[in-house]
Every structure is written in C-alpha cells, then in structure tokens.
DRENDO-1510 file (C-alpha; in Angstrom, 1 decimal, always signed):
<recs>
REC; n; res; u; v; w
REC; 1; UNK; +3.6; -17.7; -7.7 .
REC; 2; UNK; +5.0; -19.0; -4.3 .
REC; 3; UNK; +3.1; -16.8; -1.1 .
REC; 4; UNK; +3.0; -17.5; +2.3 .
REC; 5; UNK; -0.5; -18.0; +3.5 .
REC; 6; UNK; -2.4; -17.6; +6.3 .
REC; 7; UNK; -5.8; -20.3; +6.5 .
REC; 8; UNK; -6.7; -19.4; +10.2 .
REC; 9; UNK; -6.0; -17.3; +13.3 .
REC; 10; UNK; -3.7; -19.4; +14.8 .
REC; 11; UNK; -0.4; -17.9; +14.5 .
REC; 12; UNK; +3.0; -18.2; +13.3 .
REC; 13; UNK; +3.2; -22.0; +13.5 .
REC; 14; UNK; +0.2; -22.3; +10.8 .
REC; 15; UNK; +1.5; -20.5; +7.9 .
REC; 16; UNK; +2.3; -21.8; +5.0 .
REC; 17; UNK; +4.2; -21.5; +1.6 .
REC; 18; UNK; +2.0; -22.2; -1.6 .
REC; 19; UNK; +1.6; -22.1; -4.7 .
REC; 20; UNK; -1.3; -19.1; -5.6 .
REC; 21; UNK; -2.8; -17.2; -8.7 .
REC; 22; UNK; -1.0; -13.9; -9.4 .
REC; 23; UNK; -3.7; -11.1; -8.3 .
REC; 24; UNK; -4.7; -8.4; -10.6 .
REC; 25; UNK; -4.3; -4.8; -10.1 .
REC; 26; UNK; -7.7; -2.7; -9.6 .
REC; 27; UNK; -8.0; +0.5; -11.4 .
REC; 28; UNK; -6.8; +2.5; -8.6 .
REC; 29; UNK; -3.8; -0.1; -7.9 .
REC; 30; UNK; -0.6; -1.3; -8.9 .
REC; 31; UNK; +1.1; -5.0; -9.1 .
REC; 32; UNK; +4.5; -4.9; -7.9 .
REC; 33; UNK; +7.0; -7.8; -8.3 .
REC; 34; UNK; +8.3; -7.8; -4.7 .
REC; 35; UNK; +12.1; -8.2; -3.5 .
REC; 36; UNK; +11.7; -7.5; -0.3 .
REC; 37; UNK; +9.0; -7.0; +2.5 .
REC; 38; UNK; +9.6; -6.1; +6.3 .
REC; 39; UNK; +8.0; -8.3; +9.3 .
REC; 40; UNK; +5.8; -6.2; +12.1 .
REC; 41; UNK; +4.4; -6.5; +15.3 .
REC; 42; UNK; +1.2; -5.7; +13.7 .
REC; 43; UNK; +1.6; -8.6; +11.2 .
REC; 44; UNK; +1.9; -11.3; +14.0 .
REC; 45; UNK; -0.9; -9.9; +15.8 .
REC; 46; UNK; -3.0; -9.7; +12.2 .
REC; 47; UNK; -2.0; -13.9; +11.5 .
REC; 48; UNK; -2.9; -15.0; +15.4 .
REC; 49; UNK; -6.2; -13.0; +15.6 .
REC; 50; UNK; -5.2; -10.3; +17.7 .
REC; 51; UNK; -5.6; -7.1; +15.5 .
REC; 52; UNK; -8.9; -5.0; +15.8 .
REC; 53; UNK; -9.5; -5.7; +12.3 .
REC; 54; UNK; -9.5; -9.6; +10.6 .
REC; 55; UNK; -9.2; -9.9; +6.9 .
REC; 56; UNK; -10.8; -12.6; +5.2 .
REC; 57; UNK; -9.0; -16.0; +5.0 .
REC; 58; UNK; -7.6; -17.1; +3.2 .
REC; 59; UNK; -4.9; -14.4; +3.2 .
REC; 60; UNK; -1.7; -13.5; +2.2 .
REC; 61; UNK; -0.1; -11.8; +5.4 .
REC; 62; UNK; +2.7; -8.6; +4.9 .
REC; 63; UNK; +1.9; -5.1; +5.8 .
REC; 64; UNK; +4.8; -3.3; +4.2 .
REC; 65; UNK; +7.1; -4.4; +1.3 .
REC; 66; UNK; +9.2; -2.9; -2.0 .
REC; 67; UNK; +10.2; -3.9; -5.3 .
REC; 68; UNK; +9.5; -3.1; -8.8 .
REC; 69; UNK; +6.3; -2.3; -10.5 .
REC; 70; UNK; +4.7; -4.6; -12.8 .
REC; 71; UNK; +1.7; -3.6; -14.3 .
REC; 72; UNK; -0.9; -0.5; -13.5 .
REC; 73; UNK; -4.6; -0.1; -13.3 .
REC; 74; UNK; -6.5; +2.3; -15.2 .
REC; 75; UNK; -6.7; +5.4; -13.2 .
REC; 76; UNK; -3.1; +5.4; -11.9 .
REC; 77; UNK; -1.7; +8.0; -12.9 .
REC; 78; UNK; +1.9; +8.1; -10.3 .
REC; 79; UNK; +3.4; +5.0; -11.3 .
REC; 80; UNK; +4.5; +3.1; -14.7 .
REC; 81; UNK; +5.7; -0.4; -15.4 .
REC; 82; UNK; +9.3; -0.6; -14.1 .
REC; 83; UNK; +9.1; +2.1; -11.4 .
REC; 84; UNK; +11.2; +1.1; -8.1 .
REC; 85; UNK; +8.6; +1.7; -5.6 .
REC; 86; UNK; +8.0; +0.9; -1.4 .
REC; 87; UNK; +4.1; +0.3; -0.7 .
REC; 88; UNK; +2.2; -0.4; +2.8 .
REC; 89; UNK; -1.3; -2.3; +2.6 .
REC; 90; UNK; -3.5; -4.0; +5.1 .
REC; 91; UNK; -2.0; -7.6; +3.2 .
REC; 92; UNK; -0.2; -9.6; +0.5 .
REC; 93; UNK; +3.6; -8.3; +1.3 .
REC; 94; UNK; +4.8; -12.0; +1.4 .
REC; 95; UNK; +4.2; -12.8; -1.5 .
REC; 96; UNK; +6.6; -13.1; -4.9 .
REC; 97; UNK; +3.8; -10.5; -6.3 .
REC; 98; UNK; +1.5; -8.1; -4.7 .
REC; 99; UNK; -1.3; -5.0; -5.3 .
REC; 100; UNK; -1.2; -1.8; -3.5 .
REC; 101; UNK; -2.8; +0.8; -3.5 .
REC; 102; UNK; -1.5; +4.0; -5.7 .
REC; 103; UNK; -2.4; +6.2; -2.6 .
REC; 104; UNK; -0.4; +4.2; -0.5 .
REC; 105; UNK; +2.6; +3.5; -2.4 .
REC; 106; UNK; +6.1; +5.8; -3.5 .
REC; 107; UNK; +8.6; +6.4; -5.9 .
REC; 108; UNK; +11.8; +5.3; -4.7 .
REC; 109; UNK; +15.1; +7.6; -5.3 .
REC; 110; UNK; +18.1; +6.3; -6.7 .
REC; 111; UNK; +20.1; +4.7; -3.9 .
REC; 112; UNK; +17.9; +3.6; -1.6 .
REC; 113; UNK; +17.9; -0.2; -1.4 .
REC; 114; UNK; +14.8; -2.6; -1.0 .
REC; 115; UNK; +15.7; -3.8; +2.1 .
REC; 116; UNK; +15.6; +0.0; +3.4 .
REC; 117; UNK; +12.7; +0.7; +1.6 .
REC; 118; UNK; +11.0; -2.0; +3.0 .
REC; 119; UNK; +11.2; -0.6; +6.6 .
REC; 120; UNK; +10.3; +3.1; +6.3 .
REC; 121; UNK; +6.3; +3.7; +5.5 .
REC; 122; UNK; +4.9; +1.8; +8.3 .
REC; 123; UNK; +7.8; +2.4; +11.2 .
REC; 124; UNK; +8.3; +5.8; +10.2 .
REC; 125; UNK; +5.0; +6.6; +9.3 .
REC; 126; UNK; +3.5; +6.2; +12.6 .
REC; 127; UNK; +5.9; +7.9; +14.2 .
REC; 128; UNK; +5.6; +10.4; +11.8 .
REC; 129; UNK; +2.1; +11.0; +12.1 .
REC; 130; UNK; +2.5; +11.2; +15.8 .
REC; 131; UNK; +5.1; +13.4; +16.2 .
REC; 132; UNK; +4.1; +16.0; +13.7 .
REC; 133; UNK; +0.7; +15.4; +12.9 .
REC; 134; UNK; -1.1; +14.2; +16.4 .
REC; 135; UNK; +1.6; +15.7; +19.0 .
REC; 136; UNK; +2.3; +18.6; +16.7 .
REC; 137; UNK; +5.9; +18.1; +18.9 .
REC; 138; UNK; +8.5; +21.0; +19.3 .
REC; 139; UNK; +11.9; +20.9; +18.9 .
REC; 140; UNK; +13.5; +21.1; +21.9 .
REC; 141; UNK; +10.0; +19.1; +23.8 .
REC; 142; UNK; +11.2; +15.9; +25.8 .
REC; 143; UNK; +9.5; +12.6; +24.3 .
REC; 144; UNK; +9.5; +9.6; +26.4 .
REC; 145; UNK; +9.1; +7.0; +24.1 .
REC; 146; UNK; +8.4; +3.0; +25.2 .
REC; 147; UNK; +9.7; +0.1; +22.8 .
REC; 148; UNK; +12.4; +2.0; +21.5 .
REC; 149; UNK; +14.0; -0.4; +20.4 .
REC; 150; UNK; +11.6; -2.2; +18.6 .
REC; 151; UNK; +10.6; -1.1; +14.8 .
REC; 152; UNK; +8.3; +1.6; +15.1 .
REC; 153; UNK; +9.8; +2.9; +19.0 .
REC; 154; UNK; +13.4; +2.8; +17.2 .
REC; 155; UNK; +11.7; +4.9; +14.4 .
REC; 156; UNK; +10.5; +7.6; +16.5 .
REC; 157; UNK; +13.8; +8.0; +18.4 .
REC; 158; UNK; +15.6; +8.6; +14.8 .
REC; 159; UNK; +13.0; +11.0; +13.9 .
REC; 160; UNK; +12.6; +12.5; +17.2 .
REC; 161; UNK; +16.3; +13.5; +17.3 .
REC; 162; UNK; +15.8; +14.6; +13.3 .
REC; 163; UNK; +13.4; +16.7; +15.0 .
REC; 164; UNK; +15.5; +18.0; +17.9 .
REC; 165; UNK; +13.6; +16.7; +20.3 .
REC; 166; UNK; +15.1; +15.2; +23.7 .
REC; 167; UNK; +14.5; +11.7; +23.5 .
REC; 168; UNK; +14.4; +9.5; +26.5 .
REC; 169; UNK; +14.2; +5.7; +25.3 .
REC; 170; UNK; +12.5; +3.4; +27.4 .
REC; 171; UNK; +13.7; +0.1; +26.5 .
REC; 172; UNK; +12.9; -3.6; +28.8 .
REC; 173; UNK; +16.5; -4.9; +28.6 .
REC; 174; UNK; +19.8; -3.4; +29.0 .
REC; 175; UNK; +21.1; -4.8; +25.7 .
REC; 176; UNK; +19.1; -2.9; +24.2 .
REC; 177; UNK; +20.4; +0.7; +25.1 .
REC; 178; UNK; +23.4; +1.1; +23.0 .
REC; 179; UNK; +21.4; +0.8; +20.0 .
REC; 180; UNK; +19.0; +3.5; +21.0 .
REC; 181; UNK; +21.9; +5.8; +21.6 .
REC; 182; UNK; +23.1; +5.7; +18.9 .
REC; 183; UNK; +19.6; +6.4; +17.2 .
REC; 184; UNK; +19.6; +9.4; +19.2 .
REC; 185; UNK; +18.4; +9.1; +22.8 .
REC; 186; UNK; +19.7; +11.3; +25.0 .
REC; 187; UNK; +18.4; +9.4; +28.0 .
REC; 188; UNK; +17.5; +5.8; +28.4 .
REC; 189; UNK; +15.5; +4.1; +31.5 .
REC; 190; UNK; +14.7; +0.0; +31.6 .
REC; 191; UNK; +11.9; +0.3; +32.9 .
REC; 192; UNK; +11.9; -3.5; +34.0 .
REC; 193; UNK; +14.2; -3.3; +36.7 .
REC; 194; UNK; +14.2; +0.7; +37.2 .
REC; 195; UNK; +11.7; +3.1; +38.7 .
REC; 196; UNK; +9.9; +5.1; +36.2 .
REC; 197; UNK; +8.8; +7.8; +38.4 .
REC; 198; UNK; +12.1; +8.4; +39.4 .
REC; 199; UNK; +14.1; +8.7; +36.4 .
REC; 200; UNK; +11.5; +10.6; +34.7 .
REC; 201; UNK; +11.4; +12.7; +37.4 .
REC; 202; UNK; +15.5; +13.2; +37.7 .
REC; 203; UNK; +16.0; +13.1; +33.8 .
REC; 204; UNK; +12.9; +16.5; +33.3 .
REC; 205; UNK; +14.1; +18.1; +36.5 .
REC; 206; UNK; +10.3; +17.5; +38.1 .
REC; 207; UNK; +9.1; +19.0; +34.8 .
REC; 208; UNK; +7.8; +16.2; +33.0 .
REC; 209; UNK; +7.0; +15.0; +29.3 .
REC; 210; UNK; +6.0; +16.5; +26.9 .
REC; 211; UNK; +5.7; +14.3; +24.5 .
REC; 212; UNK; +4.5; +10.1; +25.8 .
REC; 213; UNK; +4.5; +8.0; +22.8 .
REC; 214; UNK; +3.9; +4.1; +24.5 .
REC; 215; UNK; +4.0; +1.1; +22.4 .
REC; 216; UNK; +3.3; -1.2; +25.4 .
REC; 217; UNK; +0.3; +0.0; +27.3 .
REC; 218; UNK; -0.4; -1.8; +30.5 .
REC; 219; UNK; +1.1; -0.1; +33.8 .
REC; 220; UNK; +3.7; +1.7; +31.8 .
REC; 221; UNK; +1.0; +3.9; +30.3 .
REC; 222; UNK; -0.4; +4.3; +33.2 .
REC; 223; UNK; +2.5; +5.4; +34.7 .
REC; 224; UNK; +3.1; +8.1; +32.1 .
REC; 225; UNK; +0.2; +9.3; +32.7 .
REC; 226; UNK; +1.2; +10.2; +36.4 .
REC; 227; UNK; +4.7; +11.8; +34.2 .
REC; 228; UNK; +3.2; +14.1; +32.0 .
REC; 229; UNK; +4.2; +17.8; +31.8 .
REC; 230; UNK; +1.7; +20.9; +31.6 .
REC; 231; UNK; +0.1; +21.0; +28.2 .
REC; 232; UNK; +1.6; +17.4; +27.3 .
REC; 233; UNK; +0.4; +14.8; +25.1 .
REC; 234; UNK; +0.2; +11.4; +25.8 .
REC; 235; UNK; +0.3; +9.0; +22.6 .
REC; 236; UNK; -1.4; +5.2; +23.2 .
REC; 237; UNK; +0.8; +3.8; +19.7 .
REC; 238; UNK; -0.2; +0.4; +20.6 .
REC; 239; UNK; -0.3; -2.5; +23.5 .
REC; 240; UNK; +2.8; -5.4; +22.7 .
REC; 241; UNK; +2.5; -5.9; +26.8 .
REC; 242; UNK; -1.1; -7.4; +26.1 .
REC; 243; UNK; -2.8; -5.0; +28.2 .
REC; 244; UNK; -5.3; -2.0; +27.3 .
REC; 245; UNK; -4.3; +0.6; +30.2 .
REC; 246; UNK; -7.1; +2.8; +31.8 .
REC; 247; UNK; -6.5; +5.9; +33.1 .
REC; 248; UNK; -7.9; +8.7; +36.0 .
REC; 249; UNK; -9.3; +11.7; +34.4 .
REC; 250; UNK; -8.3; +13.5; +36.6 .
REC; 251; UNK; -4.6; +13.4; +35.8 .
REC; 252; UNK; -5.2; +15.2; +32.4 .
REC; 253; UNK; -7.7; +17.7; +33.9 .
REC; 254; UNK; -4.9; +18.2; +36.6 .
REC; 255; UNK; -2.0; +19.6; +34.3 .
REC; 256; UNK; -4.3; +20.5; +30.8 .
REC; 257; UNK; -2.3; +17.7; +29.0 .
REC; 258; UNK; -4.1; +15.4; +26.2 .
REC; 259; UNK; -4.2; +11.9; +25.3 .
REC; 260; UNK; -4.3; +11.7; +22.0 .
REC; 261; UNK; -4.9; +8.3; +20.0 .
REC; 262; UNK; -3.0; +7.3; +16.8 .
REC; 263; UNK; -4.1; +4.9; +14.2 .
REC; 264; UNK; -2.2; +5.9; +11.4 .
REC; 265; UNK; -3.2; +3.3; +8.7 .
REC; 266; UNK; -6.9; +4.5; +9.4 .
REC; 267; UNK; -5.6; +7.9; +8.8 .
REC; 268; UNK; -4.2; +6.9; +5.6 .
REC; 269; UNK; -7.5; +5.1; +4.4 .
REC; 270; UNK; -9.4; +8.4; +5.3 .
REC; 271; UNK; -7.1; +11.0; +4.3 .
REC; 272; UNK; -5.2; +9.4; +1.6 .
REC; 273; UNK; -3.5; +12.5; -0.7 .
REC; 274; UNK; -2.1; +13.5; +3.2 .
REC; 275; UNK; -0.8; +10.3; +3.7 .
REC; 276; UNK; +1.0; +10.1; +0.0 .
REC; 277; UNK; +2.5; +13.4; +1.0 .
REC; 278; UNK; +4.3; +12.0; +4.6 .
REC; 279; UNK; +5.2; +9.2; +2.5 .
REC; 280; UNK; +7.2; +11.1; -0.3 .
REC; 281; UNK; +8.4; +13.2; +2.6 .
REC; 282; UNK; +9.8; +9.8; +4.5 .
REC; 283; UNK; +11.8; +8.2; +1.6 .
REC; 284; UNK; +13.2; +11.6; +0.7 .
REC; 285; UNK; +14.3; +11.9; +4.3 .
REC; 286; UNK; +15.7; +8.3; +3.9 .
REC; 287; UNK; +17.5; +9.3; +0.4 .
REC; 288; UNK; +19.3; +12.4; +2.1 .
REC; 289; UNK; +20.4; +10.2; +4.6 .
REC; 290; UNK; +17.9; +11.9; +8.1 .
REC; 291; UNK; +16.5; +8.8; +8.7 .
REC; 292; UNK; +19.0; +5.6; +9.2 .
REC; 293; UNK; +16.1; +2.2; +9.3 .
REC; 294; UNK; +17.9; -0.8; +11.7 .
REC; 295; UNK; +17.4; -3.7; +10.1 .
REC; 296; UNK; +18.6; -6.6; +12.4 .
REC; 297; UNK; +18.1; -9.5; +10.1 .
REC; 298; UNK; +17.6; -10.7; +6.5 .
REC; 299; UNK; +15.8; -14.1; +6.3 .
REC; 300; UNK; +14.2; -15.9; +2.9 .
REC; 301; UNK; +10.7; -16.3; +2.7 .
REC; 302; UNK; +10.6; -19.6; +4.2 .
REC; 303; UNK; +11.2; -18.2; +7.3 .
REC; 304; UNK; +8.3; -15.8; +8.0 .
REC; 305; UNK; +7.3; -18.0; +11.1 .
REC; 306; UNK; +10.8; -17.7; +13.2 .
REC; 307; UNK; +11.0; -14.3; +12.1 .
REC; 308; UNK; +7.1; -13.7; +13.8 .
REC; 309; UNK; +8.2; -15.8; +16.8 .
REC; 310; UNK; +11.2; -13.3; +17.7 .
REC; 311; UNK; +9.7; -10.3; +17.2 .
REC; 312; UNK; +6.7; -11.8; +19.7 .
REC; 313; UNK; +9.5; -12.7; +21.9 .
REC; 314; UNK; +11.1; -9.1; +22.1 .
REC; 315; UNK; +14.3; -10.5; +20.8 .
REC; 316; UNK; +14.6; -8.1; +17.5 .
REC; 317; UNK; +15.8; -4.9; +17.4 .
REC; 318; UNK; +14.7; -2.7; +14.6 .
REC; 319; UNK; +13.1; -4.5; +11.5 .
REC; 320; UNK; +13.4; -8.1; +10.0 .
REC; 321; UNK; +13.4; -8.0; +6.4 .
REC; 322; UNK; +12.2; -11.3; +4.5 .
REC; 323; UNK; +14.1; -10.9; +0.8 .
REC; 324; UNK; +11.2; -12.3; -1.6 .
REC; 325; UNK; +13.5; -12.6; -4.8 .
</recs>
C-alpha cells in the first residue's frame, strides 16, 4: 500500500511516498481503509523532531484521519467491518491503510463527510477538553484565545461561542479576522501590530479573562498572564511561536487565578472510556450542525510536504485535509 514515510527528524522536505506492508490490527484495534486524513501543527513538529515525544523511525506520520473500517481485532467490540468511522492516533494517518485504537476512534452519523470528519477529534478535542474539562468555562466567561485562526484556535472559537462564551480572537494578521468572526468572536485583537494590554483591558472593561487558552507561548503568554481576571484560568495549549514562556508567581497568587496545563492526547491514553465519550459527543455536535470545521484546502497525498510547509509558515487557516483515496 502507498504511505508517506518519515526515515528521520528532518522535516517536511524528507518525506517520502512508498510502497509499505499493510499493518495488522491488534486485539484492541481496528484497520481502517482511509479516505481522508487532516494535516496538524503537531504533525510537522512530530516529522522535524520537535514534539516532546519521538516515535520510532521508520514511521508513518498523520495524527487524525477517517474512512471505512476494514477489519477488527479480537476484543473490539464498537466497531464492525464497513463501519464509517473518524480515529486520532499518535501515527499512520497518511497512509492508504491505518490501525487505531478502538478507544480512540467513533462511529460516524449519516451525513457527515470524510473530509469533516477528518478535522474534528484532534481540533475539537483539545479545545474541548479545555474548555469543559480543564477550565470547566461558564457561559457568559470571556475567553481570550491566541491562534484563532489556526486549527485547534479556530476550533475553540466555534465551540466557545456553542458554549456562549465571549470570545476575543487573537489572531497575527489582519486577514485573518473575518474568518474568526464569523466562527464566532465577538472581539478580535492582532496582537502583532496592537497592544495587548490595551485591548484586553478596553474590550473586559479593566476586568480581565476569564478564560486564556494560548497556542503560541512566548511573550504573548506572558502577557496574559498580566490579563487575567480574579479566579481565571490560564490554558498553555501549545508553543507554535517557538518559545516556552515563564511566568511570576506572584501574578496568580495576586488575583487566585490558575494555570492550568492541557495535554489532551495524554489524557486520552490515561482516561480512555472519558475520552470515547467527548468524542461521540464532538461528531454528534458536528452531525447536528454546532460545530462548522474550516477546512482551507484539499491536497492528494503527494503533497503532505507543501501542505507541512504552510501550516509552519502560518499561511492556513483552519485544517488541510490530504484525500488518501
């Protein structure tokens, strides 16, 4: 079967497409034939290096993909040969076939495309577990959220308004704020070429956030730190600016606000029936039409490079979606 393979931690540039064995489904996993998988931040970092976890190489690289079930293991019990299904793994989503784990896989409702399904458990699911499990946020709370417009920021903003929350967006271009709009935010700030302090500041009426969930780390987290509201909690998601921020203690002990970490896919691992749970929650939220994934491209397998290489270079909004058959 044709994969695209990753020999070392060099990045994009090394990847391959090759010819591979088909894998074979453990007893708690299933083999899915895959249509369609989406392309991360996380899977850039994972194929240069970068993550704080390396998989063995050779590997086959994709994080999150759909398609139709193939074959089950012996002590599955959810799934069955033909089953439309959406799956997130630590690897093997560009590939023409792929295991997952039962635990971390869904049932797909009628309706809901590959493509869509593709872009839902790992976006979603961290903002998910975020919002509702870590921050435990409000409705009516202000969230200040950083990278909105990327996959997982643009995925918090929709769910963040599904929640009634008042979303700010920070986004690090201006043509990037319609689109977060429209997702929902009520307020957004570029935080490249406007003062953060300020707008936060104008925009809560002195109060604050509530809710700080930063993709980019760096100075902007350290900024929201200096933001927060009384009783806050401030959210490191991840670090796409390259930097691991460090922050005063004093500023929490000042206003009894938290900073709370989230790592959802080692959540998932550890608490795995909790996890299936959000995850039948998500796509039913996506079948009912609360949730609306962006995807801003569709590329061919071939392709998984270019498509790593934009979202490094901040120029995708949303998802890109690499349709395997």
């Amino acid at each position: 079967m044709r994969a695209v393979v990753c020999n070392s931690f060099t990045g994009p540039g090394d990847l391959r497409l090759s010819e591979i064995d088909e894998p074979k489904p453990a007893a708690d996993e299933i083999l899915i034939d895959v249509r369609a998988a989406s392309v991360s931040f996380m899977d850039q970092l994972l194929v240069s290096g970068l993550y704080q976890m390396r998989p063995r190489t050779p590997f086959v690289p994709g994080t999150e993909a759909s398609g139709v079930v193939v074959a089950v293991g012996d002590k599955v019990k959810r799934f069955a040969a033909g089953d439309r299904v959406a799956c997130s793994s630590w690897t093997g989503g560009y590939a023409e076939r792929m295991t997952a784990k039962e635990s971390k896989s869904v049932l797909l409702p009628d309706g809901v495309t590959f493509e869509t399904a593709a872009t839902v458990l790992h976006n979603y699911g961290t903002a998910y577990y975020a919002l509702v499990g870590r921050a435990e946020a409000k409705r009516g709370e202000t969230a200040f959220i950083t990278g909105a417009a990327g996959g997982v920021g643009l995925a918090a903003v929709d769910l963040g308004r599904h929640l009634g929350l008042r979303v700010i967006a920070g986004v690090g271009a201006d043509d990037k704020a319609a689109l977060v709009r429209r997702f929902g935010a009520s307020d957004v700030i570029n935080y490249r070429s406007e003062d953060l302090r300020d707008r936060i500041k104008s925009i809560t009426g002195g109060d604050g956030i509530d809710v700080g969930f930063d993709n980019v780390g760096g100075v902007i987290f350290e900024q929201m730190a200096r933001l927060m509201a009384w009783g806050g909690r401030l959210m490191p998601i991840g670090f796409t600016g390259g930097d691991i921020p460090q922050v005063p203690m004093n500023l929490p002990l000042l206003k009894n606000y938290s900073i709370v970490g989230v790592f959802a896919g080692a959540w998932a691992e550890k608490f795995s029936a909790e996890a299936a749970r959000m995850n039948d929650t998500l796509v039913q939220l996506l079948a009912d039409g609360k949730i609306c994934p962006h995807i801003d491209r569709i590329l061919p397998l071939e392709e998984v490079g270019d498509a790593m290489r934009a979202i490094a270079n901040r120029t995708v909004q949303g998802r890109i979606i690499l349709k395997i058959r």
